[in-house]
C-alpha positions in Angstrom: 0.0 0.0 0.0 1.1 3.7 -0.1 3.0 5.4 3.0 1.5 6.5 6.2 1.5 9.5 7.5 0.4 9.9 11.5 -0.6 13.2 12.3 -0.5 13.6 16.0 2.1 14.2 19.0 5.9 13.3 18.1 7.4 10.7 20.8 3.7 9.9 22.5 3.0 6.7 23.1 -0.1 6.2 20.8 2.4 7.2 18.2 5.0 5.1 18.9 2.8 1.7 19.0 1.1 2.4 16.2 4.4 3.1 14.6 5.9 -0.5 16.2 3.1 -1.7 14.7 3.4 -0.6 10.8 6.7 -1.7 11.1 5.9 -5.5 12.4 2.7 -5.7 10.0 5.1 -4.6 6.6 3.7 -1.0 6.1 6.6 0.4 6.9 7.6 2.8 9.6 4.9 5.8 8.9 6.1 9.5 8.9 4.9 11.7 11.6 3.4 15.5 11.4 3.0 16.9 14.8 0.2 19.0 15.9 2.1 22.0 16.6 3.4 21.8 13.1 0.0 21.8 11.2 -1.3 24.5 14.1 1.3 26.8 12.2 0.7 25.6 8.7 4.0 24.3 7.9 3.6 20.7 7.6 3.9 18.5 4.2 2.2 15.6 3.4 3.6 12.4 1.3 2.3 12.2 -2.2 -0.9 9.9 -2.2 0.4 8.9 1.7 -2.8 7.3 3.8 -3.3 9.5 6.8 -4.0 8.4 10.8 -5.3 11.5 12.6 -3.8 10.9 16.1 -5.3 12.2 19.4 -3.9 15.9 20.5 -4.6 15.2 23.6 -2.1 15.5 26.7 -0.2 18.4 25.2 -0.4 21.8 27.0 0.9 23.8 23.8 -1.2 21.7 21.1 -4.1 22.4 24.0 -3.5 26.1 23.6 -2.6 26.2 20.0 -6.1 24.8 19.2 -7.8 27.1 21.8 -6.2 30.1 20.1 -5.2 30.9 23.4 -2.2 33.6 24.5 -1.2 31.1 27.4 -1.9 27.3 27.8 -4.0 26.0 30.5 -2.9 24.7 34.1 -2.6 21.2 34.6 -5.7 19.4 34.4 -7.5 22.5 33.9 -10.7 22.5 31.6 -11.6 25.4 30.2 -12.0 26.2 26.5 -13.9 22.9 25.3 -15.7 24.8 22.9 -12.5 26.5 21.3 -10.7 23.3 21.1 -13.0 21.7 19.3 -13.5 24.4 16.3 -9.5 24.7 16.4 -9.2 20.6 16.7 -11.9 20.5 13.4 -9.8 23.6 11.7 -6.4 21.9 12.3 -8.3 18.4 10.8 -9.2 19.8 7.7 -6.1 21.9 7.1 -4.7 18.2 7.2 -7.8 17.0 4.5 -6.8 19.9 2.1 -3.3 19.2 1.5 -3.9 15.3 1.4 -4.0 13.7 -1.7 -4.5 10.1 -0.1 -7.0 8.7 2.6 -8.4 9.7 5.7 -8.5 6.0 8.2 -10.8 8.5 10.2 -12.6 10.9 8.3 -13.0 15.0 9.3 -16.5 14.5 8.7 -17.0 11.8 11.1 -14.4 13.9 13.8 -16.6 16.1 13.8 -19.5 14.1 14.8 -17.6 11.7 17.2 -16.1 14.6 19.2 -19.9 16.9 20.0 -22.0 14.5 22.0 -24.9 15.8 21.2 -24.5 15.0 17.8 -23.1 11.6 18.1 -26.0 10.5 20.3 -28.6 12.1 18.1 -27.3 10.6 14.7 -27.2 6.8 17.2 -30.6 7.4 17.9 -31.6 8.0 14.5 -29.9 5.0 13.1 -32.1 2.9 15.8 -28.5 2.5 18.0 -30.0 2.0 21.8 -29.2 5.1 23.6 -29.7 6.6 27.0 -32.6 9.2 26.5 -30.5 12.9 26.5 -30.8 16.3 25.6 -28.9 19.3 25.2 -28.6 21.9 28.0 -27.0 25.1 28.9 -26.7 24.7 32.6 -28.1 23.3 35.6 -31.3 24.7 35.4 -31.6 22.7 32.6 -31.0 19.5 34.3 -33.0 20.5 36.8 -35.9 21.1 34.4 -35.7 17.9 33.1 -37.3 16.2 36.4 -35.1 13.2 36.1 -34.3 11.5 39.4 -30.7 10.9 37.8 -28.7 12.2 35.1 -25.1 12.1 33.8 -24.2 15.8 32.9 -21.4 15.5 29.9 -19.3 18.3 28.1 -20.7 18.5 25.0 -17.1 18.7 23.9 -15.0 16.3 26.7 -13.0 13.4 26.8 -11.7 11.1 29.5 -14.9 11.9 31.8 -13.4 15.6 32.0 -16.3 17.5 33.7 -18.6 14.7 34.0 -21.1 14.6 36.4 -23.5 11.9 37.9 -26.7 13.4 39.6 -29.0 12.2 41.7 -31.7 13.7 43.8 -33.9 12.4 45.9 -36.1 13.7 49.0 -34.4 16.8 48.6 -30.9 16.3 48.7 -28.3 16.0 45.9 -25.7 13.5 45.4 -23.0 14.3 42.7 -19.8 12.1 41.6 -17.2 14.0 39.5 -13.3 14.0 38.8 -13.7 18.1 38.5 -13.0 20.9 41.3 -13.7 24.2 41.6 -10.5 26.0 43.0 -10.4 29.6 43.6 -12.7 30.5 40.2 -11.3 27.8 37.7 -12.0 24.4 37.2 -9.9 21.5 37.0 -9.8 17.7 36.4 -8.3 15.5 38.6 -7.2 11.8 38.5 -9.7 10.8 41.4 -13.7 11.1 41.9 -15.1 13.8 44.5 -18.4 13.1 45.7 -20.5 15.9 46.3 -23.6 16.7 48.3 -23.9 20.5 48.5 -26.2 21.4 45.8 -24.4 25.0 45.1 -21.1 23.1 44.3 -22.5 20.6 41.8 -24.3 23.5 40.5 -21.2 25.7 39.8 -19.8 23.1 38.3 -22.5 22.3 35.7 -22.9 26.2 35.5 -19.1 26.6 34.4 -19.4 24.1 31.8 -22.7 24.7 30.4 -20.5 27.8 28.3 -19.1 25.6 25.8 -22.8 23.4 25.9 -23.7 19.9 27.5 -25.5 16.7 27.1 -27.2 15.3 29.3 -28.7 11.9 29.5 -31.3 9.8 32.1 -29.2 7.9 33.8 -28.6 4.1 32.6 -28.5 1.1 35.6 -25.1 -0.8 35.4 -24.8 -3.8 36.1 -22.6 -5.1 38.4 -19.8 -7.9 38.4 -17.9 -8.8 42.2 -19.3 -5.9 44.1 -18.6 -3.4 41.8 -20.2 -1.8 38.1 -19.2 -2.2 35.1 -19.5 -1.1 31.5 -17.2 -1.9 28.8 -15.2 -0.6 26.2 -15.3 -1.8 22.8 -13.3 -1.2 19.5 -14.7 -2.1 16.7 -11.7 -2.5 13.5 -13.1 -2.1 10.1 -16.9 -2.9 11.2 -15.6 -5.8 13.4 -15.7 -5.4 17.0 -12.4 -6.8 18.5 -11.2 -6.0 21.5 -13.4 -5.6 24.5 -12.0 -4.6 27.4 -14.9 -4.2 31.3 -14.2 -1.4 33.2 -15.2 -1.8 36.6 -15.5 1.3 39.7 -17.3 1.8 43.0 -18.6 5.0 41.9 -20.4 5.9 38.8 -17.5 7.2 36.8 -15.7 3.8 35.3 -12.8 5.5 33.5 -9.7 3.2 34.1 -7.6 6.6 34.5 -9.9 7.2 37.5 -8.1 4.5 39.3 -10.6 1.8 38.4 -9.7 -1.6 37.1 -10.1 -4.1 34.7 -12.6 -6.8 35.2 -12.9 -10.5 34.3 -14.2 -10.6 31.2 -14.7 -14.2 30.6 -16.7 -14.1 33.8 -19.1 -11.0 32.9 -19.2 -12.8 29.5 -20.6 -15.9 31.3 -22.7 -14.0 33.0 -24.3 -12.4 30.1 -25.0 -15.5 28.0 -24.2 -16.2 24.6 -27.0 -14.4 23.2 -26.7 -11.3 25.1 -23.4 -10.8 24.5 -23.6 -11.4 20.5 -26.4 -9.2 20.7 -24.1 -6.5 22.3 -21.4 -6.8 20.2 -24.0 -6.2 17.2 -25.1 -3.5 18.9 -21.1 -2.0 19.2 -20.9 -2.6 15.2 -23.8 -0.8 14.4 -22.9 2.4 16.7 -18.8 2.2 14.7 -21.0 1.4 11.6 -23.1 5.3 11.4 -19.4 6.4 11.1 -18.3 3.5 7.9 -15.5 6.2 7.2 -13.7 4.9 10.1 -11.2 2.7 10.4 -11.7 2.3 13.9 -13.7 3.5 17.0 -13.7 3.0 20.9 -17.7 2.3 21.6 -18.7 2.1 25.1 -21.5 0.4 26.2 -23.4 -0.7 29.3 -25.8 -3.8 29.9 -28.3 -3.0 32.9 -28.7 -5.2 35.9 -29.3 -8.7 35.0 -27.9 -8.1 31.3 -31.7 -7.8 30.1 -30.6 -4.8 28.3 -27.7 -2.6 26.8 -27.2 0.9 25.8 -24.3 3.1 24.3 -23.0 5.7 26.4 -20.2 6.7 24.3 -18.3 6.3 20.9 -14.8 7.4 20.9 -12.9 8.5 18.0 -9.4 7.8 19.8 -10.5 4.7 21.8 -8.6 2.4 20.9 -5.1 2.8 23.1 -5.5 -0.3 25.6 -1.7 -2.1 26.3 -1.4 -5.4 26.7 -5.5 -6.7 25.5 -5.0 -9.2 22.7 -7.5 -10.3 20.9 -6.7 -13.2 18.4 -2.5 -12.4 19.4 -3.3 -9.1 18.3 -3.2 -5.8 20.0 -5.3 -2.9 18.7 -2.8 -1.0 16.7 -1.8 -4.6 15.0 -5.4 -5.0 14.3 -5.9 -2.1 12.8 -2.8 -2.6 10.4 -3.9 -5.8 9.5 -7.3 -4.4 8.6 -5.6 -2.3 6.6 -3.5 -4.4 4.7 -6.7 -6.2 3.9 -8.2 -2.7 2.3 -4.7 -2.3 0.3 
């Protein structure tokens, strides 16, 4: 096939294994185009190359490049989600213009995967089983709404950044979020806060509902060995592959959060043939409203006593999970082979 050319951060580790990767599958060792270097314009592209849009994620300058801001941002701060997405999609197409070979994820479908109202409008539509949601400005909104319990999302976030679970009941609030409000500014950290003072929640919400928010009626979990679950999923050229349970105490199931990995085989058990193929069906028609894709990360939650599922995410950049093989592959060696296949 042609060369690669990964656009993303120069030395991260998504990089590199996808890198290791084209090497070990016979692609060749891709060339790479940092973010900072197509946030100035001065980039080149190989003739006819096939493109990987990388995350620019975890980069304070890319972070404030894309913001168009005069200074970055404080660790872990959030602020801007709105900006960085126009300036993520700007940077995106600047790439799509000066290629003259493929996208393996599409601007069009970027631009979709990273607003989630969007995403979880055009699932609905395409009969994908969804939470029920709408958009809000703030926490007035949420409040409106009359749900018992809600997850509060940036329209515009990743990771769980600024995520909130709600729940209210005989007059008090109970929130869970990794995000803080310290001295004015909000920031994310790498643990979940539980909240019970109304006003706090509400700043919160109230700070984010700026750059816009989704919100959605909150979705059971089911649980495996005392604690919930849901699990991620990436699905590799319409195939879903690697599945990886994600299991917490709290709400929030992020593996970053300091959650862990569940037994899979066991959940798997406990789901039953049928409910599991049916819920791998369901992951490839979520990855299958974006066919432009290579690949997606789609997460997705069965209720208590697996009668059920829904999708709570679909991640454009989901895919970076060391160590899970499926079939002796990893995901980045999936993805290859997929797309030697295509070649």
């Amino acid at each position: 096939m042609s060369a690669i050319t990964v656009v993303g951060i120069r030395g991260h580790r998504r990089v590199e294994l996808f890198r290791a990767a084209a090497v070990a599958g016979g692609l060749g060792d891709p060339d790479v185009v940092d973010w900072r270097e197509v946030c100035a314009g001065d980039f080149a592209i190989a003739p006819g190359s096939t493109i990987r849009l990388e995350s620019p994620g975890e980069d304070a300058e890319v972070d404030r490049l894309l913001r168009g801001a005069d200074e970055p941002a404080a660790h872990g701060e959030i602020v801007g989600l709105a900006e960085w997405y126009r300036g993520f999609l700007a940077a995106a197409r600047r790439v799509e213009r000066r290629a003259t070979g493929p996208l393996l994820n599409p601007v069009g479908d970027l631009a979709v995967l990273f607003d989630k109202r969007r995403c979880h409008a055009l699932l609905r539509e395409r009969g994908v089983p969804v939470p029920d949601g709408f958009a809000a400005a703030g926490y007035a909104d949420v409040r409106a709404s009359g749900w018992p319990r809600v997850f509060v999302k940036p329209a515009h976030g990743s990771s769980a950044s600024g995520v909130m679970a709600l729940a209210f009941a005989a007059g008090r609030v109970s929130a869970y979020t990794s995000a803080v409000l310290d001295d004015g500014r909000l920031f994310n950290e790498l643990r979940v806060h539980h909240y019970t003072d109304e006003r706090q929640a509400a700043a919160i919400v109230d700070r984010l509902g700026a750059d816009g928010l989704h919100v959605e009626r909150w979705f059971p979990k089911a649980g495996h060995d005392g604690r919930v679950f849901d699990l991620r999923v990436v699905v590799v050229a319409g195939r879903a592959t690697h599945v990886v349970a994600r299991t917490s105490r709290t709400p929030m199931t992020n593996l970053h959060l300091g959650n862990a990995r569940g037994d899979l085989a066991a959940i798997r058990a406990a789901a039953g043939p049928r409910r599991w193929t049916e819920a791998m069906e369901t992951c490839e028609r979520a990855a299958a409203c974006f066919p432009g894709s290579l690949h997606v990360g789609v997460d997705l939650m069965f209720a208590p006593g697996y009668a059920t599922h829904a999708v709570a995410e679909v991640n454009a950049f989901g895919d970076l999970l060391p160590g899970l093989l499926a079939g002796g592959r990893d995901t980045y060696a999936a993805e290859v082979a997929a797309m030697a296949v295509a070649a």
